[in-house]
C-alpha positions in Angstrom: 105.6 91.7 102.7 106.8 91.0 99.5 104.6 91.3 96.3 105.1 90.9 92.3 104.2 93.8 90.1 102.6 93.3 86.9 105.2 93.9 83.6 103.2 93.0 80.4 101.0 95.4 78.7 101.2 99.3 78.1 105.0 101.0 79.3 103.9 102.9 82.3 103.6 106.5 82.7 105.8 108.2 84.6 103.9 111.1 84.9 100.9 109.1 86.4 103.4 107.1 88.5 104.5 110.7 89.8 101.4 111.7 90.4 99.9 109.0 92.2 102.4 109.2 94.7 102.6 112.4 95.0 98.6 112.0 96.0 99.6 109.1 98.1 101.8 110.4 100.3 99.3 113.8 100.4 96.3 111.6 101.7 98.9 109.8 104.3 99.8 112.7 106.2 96.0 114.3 105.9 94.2 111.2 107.3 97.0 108.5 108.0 96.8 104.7 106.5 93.6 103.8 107.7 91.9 106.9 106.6 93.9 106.6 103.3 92.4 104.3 100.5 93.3 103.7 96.9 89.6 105.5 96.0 90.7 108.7 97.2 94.3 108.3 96.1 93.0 107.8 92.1 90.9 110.3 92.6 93.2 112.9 93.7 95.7 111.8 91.3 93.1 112.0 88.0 93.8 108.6 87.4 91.3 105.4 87.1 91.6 103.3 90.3 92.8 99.8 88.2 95.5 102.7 87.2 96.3 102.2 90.7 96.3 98.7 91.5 98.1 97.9 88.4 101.2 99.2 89.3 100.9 98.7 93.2 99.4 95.4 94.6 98.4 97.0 98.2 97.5 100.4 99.9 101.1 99.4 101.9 103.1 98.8 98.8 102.1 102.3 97.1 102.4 104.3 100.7 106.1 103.0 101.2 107.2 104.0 97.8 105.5 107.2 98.4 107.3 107.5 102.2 110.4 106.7 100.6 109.6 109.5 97.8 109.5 112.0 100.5 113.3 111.3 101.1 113.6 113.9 98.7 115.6 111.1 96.5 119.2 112.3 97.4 121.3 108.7 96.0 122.3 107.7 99.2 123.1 104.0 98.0 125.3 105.0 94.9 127.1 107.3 97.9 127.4 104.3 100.2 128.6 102.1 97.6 131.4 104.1 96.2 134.8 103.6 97.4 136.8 105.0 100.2 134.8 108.5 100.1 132.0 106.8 101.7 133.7 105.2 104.4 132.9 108.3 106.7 129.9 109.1 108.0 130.6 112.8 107.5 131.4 112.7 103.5 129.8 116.1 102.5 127.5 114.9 99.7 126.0 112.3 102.2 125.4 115.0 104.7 123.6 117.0 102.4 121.5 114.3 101.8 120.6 113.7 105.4 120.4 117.5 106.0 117.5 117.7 103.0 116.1 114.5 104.1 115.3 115.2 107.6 114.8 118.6 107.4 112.0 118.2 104.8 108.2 118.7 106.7 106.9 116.2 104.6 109.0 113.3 105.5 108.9 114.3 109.1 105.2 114.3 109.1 105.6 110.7 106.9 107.8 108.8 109.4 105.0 110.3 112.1 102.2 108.2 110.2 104.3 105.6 109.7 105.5 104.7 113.1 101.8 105.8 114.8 99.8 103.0 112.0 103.0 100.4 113.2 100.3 99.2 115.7 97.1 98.8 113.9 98.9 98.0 110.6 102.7 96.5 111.3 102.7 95.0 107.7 103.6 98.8 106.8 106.4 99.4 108.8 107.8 95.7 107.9 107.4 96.3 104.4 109.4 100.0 105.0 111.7 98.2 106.5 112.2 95.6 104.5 112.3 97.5 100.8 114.1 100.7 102.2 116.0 100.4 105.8 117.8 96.7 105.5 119.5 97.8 102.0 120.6 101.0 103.5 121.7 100.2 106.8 123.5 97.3 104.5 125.3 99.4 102.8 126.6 101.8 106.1 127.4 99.0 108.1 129.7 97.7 104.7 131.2 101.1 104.2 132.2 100.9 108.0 133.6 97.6 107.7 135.8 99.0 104.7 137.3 101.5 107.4 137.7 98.9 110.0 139.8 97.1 107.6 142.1 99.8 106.7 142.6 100.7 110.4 140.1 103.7 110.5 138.0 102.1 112.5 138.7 100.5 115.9 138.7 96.5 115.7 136.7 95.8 118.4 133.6 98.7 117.5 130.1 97.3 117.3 128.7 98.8 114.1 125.1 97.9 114.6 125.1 99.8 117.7 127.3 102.6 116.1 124.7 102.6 113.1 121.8 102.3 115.8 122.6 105.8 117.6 122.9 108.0 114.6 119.6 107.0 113.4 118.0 107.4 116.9 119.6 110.5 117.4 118.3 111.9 114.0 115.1 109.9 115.1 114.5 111.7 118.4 115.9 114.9 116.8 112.7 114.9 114.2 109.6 113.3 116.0 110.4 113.6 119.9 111.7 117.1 120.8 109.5 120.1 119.8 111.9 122.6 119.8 114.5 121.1 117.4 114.7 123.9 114.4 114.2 122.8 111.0 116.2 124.9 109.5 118.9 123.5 107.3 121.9 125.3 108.8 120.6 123.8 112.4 119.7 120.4 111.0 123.2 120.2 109.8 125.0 121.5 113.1 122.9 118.5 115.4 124.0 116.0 113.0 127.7 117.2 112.7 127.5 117.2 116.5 126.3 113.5 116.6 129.2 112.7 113.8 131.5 114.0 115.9 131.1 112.0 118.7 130.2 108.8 116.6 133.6 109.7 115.4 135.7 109.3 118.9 133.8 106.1 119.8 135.0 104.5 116.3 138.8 105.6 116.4 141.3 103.5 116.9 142.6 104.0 120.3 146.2 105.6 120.5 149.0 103.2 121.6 149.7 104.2 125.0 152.8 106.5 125.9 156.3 105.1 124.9 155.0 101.6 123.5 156.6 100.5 119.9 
């Protein structure tokens, strides 16, 4: 879903902005999307409901900014983009921003309400998708493609797939097994782990024994 936000009048406040999300993403985890509505979000967030609608057309519009809020805002994409020190997977300052991201409660519990309202309401998830997963998974899969070209990276390795498994392990890792610690230090060990083998699959295979 794609939508057109309002620009004349008044410069917005960022403070309001801040805190309307902030209520937002509160209410989604309390009650979830249907039990969520822009009434209860202005009211929680001391602001006027046409405050609201103002700056987000739609309940969906204002709870995937708020969702993607809860990513703790690490800059993933101005990682990504950069040169050859995002070409791995494993560049420290990105794995910082995965270890915050899915070791944060509040995006765990988020990504829960999301995927559970993908049945009743699959606008949400498409909109998510569309604003926040397709321009990051854009920029891995390009960032891999720069390694394939300078030989990092076997030829013949599907990224989509490659891309695919990390995300479903983190996936798993946060909303399928009970037992997973959140604990920073644990967070980071699993996905160094995952890396790792990620890692052998995209190498270049070694040119067998006595060839030129």
């Amino acid at each position: 879903m794609t939508s057109t936000r309002r620009t004349r009048g008044r410069p917005r406040d960022p403070e309001a902005d801040e805190a309307i999300m902030k209520a937002a993403l509160e209410l989604f985890v309390e009650r979830g999307l249907e039990g969520a509505n822009v009434e209860q979000i202005a009211k929680r967030a001391g602001v006027a409901k046409v405050t609201v609608y103002r700056r987000w057309s739609s309940k969906e519009e204002l709870l995937t900014q708020a969702i993607e809020r809860a990513r703790t805002l690490a800059p993933e994409a101005d990682l990504w983009a950069g040169a050859d020190a995002a070409a791995s997977p494993a560049d420290e300052r990105l794995m910082d921003s995965w270890v915050r991201t899915f070791g944060d409660p509040r995006f765990r519990a988020v990504l829960a309400q999301l995927i559970g309202s993908s049945v009743t309401r699959p606008s949400l998830l498409a909109t998510y998708r569309e604003q926040h997963i397709e321009p990051r998974r854009r920029l891995i899969h390009a960032a891999l493609e720069r390694a394939r070209r300078d030989g990092r990276v076997d030829a013949d390795a599907d990224l989509d797939t490659v891309i695919d498994m990390v995300v479903g392990a983190a996936m798993y890792r946060m909303l399928i097994d009970p037992d997973a610690p959140a604990a920073p230090d644990a967070t980071r060990a699993y996905l160094e782990r995952v890396l790792r083998q990620v890692d052998r699959l995209l190498r270049r295979p070694d040119p067998p024994e006595g060839s030129t």
